[in-house]
mmCIF file of the C-alpha atoms, coordinates in Angstrom:
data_MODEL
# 
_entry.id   MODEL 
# 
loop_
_atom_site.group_PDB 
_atom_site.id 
_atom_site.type_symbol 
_atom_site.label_atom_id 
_atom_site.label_alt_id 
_atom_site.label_comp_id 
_atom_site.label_asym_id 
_atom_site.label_entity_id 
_atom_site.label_seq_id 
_atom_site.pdbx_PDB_ins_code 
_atom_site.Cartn_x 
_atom_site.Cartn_y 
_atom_site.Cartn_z 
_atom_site.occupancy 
_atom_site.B_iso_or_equiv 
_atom_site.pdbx_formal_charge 
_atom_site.auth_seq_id 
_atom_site.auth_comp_id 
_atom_site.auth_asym_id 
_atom_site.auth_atom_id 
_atom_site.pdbx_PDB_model_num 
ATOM 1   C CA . UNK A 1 1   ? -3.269  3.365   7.680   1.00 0.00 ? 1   UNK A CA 1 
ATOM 2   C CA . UNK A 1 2   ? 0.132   2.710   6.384   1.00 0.00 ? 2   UNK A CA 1 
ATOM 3   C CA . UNK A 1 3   ? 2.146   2.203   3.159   1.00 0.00 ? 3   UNK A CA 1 
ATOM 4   C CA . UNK A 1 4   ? 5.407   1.069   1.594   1.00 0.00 ? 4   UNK A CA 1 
ATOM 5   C CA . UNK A 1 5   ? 6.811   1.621   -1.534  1.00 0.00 ? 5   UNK A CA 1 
ATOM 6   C CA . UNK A 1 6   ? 9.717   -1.456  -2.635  1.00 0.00 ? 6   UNK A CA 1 
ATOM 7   C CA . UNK A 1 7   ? 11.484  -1.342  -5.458  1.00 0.00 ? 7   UNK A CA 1 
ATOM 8   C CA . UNK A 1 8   ? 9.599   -4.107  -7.243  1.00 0.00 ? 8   UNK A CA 1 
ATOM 9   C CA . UNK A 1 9   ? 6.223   -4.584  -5.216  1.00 0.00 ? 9   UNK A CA 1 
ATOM 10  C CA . UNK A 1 10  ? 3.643   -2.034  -2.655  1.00 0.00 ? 10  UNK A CA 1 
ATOM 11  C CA . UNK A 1 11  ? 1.961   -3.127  0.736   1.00 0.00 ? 11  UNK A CA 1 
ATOM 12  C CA . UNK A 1 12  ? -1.013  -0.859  1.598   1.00 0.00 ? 12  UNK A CA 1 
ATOM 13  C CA . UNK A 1 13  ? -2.945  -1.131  4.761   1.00 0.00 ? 13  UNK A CA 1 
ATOM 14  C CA . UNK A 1 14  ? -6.162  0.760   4.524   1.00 0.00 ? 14  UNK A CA 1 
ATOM 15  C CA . UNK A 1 15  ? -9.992  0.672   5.477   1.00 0.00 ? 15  UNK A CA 1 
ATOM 16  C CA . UNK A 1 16  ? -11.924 1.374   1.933   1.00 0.00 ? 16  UNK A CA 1 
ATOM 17  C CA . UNK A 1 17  ? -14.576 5.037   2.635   1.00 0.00 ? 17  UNK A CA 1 
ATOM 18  C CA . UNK A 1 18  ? -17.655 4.281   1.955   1.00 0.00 ? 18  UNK A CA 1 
ATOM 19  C CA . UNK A 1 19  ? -20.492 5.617   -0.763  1.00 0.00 ? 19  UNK A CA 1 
ATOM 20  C CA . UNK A 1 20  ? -22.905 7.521   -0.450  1.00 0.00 ? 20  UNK A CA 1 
ATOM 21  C CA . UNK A 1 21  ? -25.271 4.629   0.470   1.00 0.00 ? 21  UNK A CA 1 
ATOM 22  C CA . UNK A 1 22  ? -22.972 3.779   3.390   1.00 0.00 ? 22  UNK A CA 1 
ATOM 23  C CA . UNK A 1 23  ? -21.393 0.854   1.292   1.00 0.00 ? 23  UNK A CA 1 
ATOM 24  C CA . UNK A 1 24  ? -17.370 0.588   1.203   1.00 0.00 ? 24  UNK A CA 1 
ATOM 25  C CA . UNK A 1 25  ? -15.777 1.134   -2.144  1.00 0.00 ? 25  UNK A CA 1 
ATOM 26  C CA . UNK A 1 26  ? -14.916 -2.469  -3.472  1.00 0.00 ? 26  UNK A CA 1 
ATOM 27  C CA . UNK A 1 27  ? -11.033 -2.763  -3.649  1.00 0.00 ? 27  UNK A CA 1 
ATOM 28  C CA . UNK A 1 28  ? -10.550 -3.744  -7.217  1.00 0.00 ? 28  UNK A CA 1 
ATOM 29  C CA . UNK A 1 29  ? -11.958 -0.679  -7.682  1.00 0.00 ? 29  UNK A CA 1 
ATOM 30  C CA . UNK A 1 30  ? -9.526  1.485   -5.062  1.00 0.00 ? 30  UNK A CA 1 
ATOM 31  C CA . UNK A 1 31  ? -6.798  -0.565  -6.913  1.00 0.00 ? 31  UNK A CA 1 
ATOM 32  C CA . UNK A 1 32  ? -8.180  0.607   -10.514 1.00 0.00 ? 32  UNK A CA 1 
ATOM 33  C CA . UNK A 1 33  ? -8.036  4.082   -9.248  1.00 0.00 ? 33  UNK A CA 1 
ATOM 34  C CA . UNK A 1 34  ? -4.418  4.155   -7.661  1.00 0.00 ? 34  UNK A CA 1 
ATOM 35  C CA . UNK A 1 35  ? -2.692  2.125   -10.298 1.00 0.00 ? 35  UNK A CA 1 
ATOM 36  C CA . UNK A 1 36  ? -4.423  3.864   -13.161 1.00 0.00 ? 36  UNK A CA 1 
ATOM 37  C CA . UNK A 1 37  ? -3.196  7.278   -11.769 1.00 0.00 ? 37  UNK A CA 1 
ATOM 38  C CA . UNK A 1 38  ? 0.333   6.126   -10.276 1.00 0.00 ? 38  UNK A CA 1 
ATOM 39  C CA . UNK A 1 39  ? 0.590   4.483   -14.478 1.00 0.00 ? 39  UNK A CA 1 
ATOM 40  C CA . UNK A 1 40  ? 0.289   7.625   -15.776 1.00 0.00 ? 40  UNK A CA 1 
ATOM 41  C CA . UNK A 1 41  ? 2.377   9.734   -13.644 1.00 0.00 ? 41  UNK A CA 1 
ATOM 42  C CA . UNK A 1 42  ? 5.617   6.666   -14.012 1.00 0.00 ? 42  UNK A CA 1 
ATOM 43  C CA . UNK A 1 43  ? 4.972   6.524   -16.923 1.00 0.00 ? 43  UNK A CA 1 
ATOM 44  C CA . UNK A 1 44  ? 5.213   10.854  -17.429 1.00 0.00 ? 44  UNK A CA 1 
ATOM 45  C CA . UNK A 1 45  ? 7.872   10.514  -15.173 1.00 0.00 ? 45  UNK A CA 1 
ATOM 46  C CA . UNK A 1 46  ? 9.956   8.112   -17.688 1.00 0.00 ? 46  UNK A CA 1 
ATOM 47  C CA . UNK A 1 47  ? 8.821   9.513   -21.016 1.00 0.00 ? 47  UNK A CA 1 
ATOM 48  C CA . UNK A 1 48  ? 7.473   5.801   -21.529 1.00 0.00 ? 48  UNK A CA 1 
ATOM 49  C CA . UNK A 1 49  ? 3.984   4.374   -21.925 1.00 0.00 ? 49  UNK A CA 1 
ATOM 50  C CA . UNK A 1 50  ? 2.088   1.043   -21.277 1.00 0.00 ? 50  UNK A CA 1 
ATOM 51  C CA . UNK A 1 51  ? 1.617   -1.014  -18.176 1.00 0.00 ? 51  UNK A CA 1 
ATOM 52  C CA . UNK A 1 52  ? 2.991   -0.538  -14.990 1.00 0.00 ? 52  UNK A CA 1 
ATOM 53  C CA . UNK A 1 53  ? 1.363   -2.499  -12.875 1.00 0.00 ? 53  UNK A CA 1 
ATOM 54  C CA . UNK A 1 54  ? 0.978   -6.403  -13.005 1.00 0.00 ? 54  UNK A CA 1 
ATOM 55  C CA . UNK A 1 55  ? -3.013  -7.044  -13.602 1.00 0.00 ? 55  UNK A CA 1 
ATOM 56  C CA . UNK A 1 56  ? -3.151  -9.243  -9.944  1.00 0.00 ? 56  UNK A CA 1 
ATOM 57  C CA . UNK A 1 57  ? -3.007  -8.460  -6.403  1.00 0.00 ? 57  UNK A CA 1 
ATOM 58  C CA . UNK A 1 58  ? -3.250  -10.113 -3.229  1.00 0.00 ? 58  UNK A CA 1 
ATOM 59  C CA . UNK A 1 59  ? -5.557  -9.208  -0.682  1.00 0.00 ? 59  UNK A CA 1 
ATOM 60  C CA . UNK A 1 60  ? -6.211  -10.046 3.015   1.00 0.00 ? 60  UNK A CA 1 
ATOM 61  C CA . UNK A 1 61  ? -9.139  -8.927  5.042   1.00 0.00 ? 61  UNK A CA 1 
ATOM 62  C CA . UNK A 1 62  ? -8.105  -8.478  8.889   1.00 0.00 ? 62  UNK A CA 1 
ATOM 63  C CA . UNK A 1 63  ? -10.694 -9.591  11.425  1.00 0.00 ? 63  UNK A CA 1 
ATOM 64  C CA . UNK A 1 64  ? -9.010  -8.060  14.811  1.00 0.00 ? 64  UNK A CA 1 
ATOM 65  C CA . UNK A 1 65  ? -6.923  -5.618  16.217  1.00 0.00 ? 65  UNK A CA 1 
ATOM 66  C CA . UNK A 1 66  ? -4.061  -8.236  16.695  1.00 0.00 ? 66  UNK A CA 1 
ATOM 67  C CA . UNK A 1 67  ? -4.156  -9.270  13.135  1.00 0.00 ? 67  UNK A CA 1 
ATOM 68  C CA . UNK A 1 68  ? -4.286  -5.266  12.141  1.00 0.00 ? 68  UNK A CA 1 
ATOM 69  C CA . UNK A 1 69  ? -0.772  -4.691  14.165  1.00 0.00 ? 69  UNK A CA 1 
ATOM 70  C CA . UNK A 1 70  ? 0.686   -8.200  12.917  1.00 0.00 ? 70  UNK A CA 1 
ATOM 71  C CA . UNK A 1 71  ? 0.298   -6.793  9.543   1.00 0.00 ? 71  UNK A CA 1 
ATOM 72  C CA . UNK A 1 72  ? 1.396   -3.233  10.282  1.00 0.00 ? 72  UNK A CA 1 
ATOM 73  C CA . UNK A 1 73  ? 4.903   -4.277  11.771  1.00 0.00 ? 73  UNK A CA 1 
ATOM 74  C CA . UNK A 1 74  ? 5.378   -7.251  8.828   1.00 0.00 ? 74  UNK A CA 1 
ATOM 75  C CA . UNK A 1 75  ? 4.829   -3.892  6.638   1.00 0.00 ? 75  UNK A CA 1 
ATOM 76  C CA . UNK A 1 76  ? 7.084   -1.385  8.208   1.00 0.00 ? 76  UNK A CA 1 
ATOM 77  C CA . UNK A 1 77  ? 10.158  -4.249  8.602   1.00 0.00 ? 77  UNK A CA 1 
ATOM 78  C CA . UNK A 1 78  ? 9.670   -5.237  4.536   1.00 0.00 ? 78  UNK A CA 1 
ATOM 79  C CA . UNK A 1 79  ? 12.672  -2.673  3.884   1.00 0.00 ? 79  UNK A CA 1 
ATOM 80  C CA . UNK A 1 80  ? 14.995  -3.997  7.099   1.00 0.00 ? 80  UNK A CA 1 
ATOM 81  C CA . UNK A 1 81  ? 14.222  -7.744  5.927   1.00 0.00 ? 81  UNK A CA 1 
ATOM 82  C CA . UNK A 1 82  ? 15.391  -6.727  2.246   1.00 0.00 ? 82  UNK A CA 1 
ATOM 83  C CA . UNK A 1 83  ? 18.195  -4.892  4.013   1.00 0.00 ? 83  UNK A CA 1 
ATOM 84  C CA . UNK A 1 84  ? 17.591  -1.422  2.252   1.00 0.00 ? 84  UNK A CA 1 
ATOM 85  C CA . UNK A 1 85  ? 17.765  0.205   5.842   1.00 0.00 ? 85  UNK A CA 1 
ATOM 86  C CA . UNK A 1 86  ? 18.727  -0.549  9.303   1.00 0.00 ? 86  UNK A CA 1 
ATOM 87  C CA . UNK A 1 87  ? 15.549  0.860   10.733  1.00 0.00 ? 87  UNK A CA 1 
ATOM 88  C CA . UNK A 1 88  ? 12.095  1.091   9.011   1.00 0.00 ? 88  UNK A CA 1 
ATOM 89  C CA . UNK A 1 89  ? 11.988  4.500   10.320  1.00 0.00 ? 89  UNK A CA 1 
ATOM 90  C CA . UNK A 1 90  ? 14.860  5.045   8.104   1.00 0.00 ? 90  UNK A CA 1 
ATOM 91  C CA . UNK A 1 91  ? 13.290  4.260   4.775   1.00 0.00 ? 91  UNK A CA 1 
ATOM 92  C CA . UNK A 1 92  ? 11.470  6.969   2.572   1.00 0.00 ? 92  UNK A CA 1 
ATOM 93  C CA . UNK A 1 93  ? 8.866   5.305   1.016   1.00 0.00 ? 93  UNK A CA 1 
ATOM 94  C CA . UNK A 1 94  ? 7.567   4.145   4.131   1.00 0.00 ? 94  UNK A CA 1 
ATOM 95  C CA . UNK A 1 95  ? 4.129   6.069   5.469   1.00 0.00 ? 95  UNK A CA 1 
ATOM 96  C CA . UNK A 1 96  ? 2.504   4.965   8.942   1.00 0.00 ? 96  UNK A CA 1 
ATOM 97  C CA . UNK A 1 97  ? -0.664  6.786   9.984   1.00 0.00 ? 97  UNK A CA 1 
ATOM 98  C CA . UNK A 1 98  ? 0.437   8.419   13.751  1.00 0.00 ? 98  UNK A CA 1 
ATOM 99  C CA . UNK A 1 99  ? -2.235  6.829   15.492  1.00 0.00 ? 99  UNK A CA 1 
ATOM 100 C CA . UNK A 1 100 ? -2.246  3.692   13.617  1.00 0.00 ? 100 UNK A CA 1 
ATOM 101 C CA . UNK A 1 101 ? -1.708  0.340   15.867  1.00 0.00 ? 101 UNK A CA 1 
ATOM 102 C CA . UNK A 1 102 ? -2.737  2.427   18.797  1.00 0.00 ? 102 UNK A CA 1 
# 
């Protein structure tokens, strides 16, 4: 639903597809999948190997609609509180699905 790229950390708000079997995809292993592929493309990027990513990450599973939008807005203001733009609008590494909080 939305995502934000800071200079030393990522917020990602998304709803995991689901299997074949109707299951949703567990998200150490989403997280296995985007930091393996976002590794090796820094990592390209930089001439550089080895880790990129810090083993850990903190989850949160959101229970209502209110909680969902809480968590979208604390998301798209992380680059106005760390005063890298005025706006969140403003900042590039910021993504916001158009229909999401609506």
């Amino acid at each position: 639903h939305a995502a934000v790229v800071m200079p030393d950390h990522v917020h990602l708000l998304l709803t995991p597809l689901r299997d074949k079997k109707g299951w949703p995809y567990s998200l150490p292993a989403i997280l296995k999948l985007l930091k393996g592929a976002s590794a090796r493309s820094v990592n390209k990027l930089m001439n550089s190997g080895g880790p990129v990513w810090q083993e850990e990450s903190f989850d949160h599973v959101l229970r209502s609609q209110e909680s969902f939008e809480k968590k979208l807005e604390y998301l798209r203001q992380n680059p106005v509180r760390r005063g890298l733009v005025k706006k969140a609008e403003d900042y590039k590494w910021l993504w916001v699905e158009p229909k999401a909080g609506k």
